[in-house]
Biotite code that builds the C-alpha atoms (Angstrom):
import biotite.structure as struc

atoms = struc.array([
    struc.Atom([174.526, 32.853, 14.696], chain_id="A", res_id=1, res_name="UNK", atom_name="CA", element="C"),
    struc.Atom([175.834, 33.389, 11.388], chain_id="A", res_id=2, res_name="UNK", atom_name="CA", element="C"),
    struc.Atom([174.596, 34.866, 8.078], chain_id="A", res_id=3, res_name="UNK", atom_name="CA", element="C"),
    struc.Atom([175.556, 31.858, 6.518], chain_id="A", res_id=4, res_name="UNK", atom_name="CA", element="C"),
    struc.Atom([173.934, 29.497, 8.888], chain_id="A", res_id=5, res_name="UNK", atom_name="CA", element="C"),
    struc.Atom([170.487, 31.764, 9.084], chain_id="A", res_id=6, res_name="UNK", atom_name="CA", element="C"),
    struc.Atom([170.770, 31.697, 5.090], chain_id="A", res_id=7, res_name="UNK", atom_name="CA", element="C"),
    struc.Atom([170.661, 27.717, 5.275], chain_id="A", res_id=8, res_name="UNK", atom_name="CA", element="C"),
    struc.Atom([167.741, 27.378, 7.987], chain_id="A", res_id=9, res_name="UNK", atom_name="CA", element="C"),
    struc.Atom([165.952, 29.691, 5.227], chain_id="A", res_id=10, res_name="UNK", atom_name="CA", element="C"),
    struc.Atom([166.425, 27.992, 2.451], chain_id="A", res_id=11, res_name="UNK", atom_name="CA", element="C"),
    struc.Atom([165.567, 24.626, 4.566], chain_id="A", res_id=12, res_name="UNK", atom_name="CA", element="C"),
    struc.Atom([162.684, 25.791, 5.236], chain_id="A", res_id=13, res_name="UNK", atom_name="CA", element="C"),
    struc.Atom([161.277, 27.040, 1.953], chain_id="A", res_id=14, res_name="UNK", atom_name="CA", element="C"),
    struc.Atom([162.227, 23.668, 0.497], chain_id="A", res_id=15, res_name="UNK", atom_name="CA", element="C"),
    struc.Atom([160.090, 22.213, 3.286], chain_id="A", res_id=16, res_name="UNK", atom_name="CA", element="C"),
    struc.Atom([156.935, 24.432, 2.097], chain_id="A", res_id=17, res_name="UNK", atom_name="CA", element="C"),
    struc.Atom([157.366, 23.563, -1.144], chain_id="A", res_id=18, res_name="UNK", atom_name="CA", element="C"),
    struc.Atom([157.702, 20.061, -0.974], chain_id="A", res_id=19, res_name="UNK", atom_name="CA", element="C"),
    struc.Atom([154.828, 20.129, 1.766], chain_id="A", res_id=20, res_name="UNK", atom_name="CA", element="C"),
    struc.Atom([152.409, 22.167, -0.880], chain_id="A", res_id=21, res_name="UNK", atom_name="CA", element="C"),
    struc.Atom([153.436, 19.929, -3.828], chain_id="A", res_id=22, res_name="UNK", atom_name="CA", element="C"),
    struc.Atom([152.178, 17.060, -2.240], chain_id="A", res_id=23, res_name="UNK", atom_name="CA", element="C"),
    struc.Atom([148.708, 18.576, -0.720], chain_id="A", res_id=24, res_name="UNK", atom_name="CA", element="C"),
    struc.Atom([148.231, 19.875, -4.179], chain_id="A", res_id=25, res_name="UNK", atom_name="CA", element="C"),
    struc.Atom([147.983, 16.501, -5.194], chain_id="A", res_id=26, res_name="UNK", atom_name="CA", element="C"),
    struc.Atom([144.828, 15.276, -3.007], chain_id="A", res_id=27, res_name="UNK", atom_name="CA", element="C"),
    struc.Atom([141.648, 14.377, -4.648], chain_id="A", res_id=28, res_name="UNK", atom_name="CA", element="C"),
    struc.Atom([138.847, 17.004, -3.672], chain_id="A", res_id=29, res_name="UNK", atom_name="CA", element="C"),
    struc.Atom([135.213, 15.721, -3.742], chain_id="A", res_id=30, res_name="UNK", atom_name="CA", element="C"),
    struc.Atom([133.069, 16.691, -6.546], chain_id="A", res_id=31, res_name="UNK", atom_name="CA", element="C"),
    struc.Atom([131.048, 20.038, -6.214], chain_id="A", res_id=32, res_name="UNK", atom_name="CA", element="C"),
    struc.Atom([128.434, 18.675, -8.188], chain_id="A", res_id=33, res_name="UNK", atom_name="CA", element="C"),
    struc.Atom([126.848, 16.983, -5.023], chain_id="A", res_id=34, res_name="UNK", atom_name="CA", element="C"),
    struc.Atom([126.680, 20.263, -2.696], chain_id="A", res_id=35, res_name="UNK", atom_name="CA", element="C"),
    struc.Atom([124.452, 22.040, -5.144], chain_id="A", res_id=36, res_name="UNK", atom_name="CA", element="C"),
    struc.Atom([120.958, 21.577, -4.555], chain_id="A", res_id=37, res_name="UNK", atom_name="CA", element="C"),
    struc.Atom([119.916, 25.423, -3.503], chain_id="A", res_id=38, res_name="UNK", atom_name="CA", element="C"),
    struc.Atom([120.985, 28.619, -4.233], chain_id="A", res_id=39, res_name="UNK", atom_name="CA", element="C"),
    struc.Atom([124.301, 29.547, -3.273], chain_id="A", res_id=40, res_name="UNK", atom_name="CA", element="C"),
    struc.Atom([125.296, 31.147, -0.425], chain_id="A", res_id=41, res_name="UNK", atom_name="CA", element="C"),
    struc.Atom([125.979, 35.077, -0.530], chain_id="A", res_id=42, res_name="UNK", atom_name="CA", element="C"),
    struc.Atom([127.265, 37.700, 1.467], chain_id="A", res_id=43, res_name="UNK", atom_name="CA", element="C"),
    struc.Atom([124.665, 37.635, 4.238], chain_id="A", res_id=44, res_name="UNK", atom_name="CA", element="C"),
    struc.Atom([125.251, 33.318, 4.327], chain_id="A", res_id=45, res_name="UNK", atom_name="CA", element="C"),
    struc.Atom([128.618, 34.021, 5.103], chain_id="A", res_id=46, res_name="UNK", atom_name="CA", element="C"),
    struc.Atom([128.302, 37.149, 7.762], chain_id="A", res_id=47, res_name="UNK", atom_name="CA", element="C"),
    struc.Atom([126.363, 34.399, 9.540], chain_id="A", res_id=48, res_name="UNK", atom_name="CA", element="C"),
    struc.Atom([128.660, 31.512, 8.615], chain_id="A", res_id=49, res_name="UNK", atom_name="CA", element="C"),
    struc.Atom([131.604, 33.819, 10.276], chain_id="A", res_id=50, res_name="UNK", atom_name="CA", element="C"),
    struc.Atom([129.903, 34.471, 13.219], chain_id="A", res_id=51, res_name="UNK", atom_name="CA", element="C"),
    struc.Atom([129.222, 31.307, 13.910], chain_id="A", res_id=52, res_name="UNK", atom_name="CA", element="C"),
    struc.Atom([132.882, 29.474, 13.147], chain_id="A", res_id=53, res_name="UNK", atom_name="CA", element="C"),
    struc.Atom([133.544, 28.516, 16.823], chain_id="A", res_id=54, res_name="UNK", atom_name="CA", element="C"),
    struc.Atom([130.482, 26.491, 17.164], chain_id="A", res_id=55, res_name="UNK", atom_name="CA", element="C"),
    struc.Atom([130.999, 24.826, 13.498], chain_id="A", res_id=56, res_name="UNK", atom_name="CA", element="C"),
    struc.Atom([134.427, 24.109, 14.356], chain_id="A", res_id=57, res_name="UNK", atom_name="CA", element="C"),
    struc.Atom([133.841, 22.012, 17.553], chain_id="A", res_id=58, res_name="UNK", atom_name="CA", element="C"),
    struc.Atom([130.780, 20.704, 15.420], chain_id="A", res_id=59, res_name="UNK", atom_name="CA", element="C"),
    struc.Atom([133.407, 19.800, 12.891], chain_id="A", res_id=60, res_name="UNK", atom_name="CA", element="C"),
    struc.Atom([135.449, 17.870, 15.290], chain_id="A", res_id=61, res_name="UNK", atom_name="CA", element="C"),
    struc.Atom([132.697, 15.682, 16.485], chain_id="A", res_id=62, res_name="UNK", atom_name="CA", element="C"),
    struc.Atom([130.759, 14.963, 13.103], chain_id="A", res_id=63, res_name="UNK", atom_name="CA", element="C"),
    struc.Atom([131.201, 14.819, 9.406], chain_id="A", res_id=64, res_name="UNK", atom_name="CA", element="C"),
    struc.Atom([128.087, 15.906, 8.495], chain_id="A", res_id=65, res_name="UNK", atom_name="CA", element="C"),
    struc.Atom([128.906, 19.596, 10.196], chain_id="A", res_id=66, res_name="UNK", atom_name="CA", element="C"),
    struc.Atom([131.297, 22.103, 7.894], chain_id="A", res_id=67, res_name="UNK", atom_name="CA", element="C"),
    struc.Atom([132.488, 25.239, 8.777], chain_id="A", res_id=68, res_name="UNK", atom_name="CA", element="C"),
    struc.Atom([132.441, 26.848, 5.173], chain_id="A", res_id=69, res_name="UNK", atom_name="CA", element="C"),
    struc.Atom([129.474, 26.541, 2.697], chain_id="A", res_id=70, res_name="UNK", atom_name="CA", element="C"),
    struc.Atom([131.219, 24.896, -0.512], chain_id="A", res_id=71, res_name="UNK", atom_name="CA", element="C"),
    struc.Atom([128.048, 26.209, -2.241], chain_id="A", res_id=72, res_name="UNK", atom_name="CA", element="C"),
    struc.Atom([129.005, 30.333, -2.625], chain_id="A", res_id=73, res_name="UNK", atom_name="CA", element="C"),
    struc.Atom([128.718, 32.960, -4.626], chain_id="A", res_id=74, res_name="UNK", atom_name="CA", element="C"),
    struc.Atom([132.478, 33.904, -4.645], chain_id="A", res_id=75, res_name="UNK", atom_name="CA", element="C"),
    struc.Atom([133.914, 36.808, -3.595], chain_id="A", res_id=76, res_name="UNK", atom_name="CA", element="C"),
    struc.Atom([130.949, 38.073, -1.621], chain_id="A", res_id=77, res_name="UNK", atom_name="CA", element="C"),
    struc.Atom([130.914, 34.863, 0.754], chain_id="A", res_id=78, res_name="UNK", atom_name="CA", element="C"),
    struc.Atom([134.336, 34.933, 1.709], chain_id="A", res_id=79, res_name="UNK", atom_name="CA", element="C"),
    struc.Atom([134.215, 38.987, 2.904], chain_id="A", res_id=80, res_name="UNK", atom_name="CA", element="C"),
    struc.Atom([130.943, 37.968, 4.998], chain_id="A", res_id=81, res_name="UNK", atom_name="CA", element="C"),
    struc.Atom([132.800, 35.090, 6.636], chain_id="A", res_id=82, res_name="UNK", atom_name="CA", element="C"),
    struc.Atom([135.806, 37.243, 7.030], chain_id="A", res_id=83, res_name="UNK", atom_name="CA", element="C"),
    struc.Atom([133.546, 40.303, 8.379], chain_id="A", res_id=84, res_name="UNK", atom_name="CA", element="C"),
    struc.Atom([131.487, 37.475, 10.308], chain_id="A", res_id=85, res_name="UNK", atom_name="CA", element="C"),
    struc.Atom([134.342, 35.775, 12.195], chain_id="A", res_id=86, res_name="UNK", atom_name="CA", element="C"),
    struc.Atom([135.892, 40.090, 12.840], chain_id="A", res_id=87, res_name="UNK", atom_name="CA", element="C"),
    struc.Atom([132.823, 40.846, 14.450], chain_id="A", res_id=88, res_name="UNK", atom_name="CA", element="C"),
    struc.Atom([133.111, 37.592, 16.984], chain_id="A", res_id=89, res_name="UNK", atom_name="CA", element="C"),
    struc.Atom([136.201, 38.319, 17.642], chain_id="A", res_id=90, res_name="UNK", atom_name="CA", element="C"),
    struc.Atom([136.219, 42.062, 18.503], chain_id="A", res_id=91, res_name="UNK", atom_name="CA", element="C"),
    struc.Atom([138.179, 42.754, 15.175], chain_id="A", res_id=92, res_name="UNK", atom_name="CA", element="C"),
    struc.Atom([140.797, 45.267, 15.531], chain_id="A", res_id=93, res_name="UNK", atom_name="CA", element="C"),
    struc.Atom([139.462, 47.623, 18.135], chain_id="A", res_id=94, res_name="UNK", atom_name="CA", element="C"),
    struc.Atom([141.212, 44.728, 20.779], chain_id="A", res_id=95, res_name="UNK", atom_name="CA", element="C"),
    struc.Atom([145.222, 45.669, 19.123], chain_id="A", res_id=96, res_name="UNK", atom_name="CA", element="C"),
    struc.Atom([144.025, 49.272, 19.224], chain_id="A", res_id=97, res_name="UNK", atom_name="CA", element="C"),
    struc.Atom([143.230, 49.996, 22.849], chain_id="A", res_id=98, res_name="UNK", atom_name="CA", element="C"),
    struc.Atom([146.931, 49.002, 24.506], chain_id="A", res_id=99, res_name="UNK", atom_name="CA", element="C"),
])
C-alpha cells in the first residue's frame, strides 16, 4: 500500500468523524431540570454506580426507566468513582500486568 493511498483512507476517515459528530451534536438532550429532586450524587454514588455498570447495562437494555449514569452529580468527583467503580469490577490493571 502506498503513502498516498494510506494518506486518503486517513483523511476519509476523519471527514467521516467529523461529519458523524456534527450531526450527534445536534440532538435535543432532555432537560436536567426533571432529574433533580435529591442531592446529587458524589464520589461514593459513583464508586457504587461503577461497580455496578454490568447489571445497569443489561437493565438498560430491557427498560427505560433503568440508567447506567446518575445525570444528577456532583462533577468531577462522580465520574472518578464510576471510573474507580467500573476498575475495581474489572480487575483494573493488575490483569495487563501479570503476562
Amino acid at each position: 500500500m502506498k503513502l498516498k493511498d494510506s494518506i486518503s483512507i486517513i483523511n476519509k476517515s476523519l471527514l467521516t468523524i467529523l461529519i458523524i459528530s456534527s450531526l450527534s451534536s445536534c440532538a435535543e438532550s432532555p432537560s436536567i431540570q426533571d432529574c433533580i429532586k435529591d442531592d446529587p450524587y458524589g464520589f461514593f454514588g459513583g464508586l457504587w454506580h461503577g461497580i455496578i455498570a454490568p447489571v445497569s447495562f443489561i437493565g438498560s437494555l430491557l427498560s427505560d426507566n433503568i440508567a447506567m449514569y446518575a445525570v444528577n452529580n456532583n462533577g468531577g468527583w462522580y465520574d472518578l468513582g464510576f471510573v474507580l467503580g467500573a476498575g475495581i469490577l474489572f480487575g483494573g490493571g493488575s490483569k495487563a500486568s501479570k503476562r
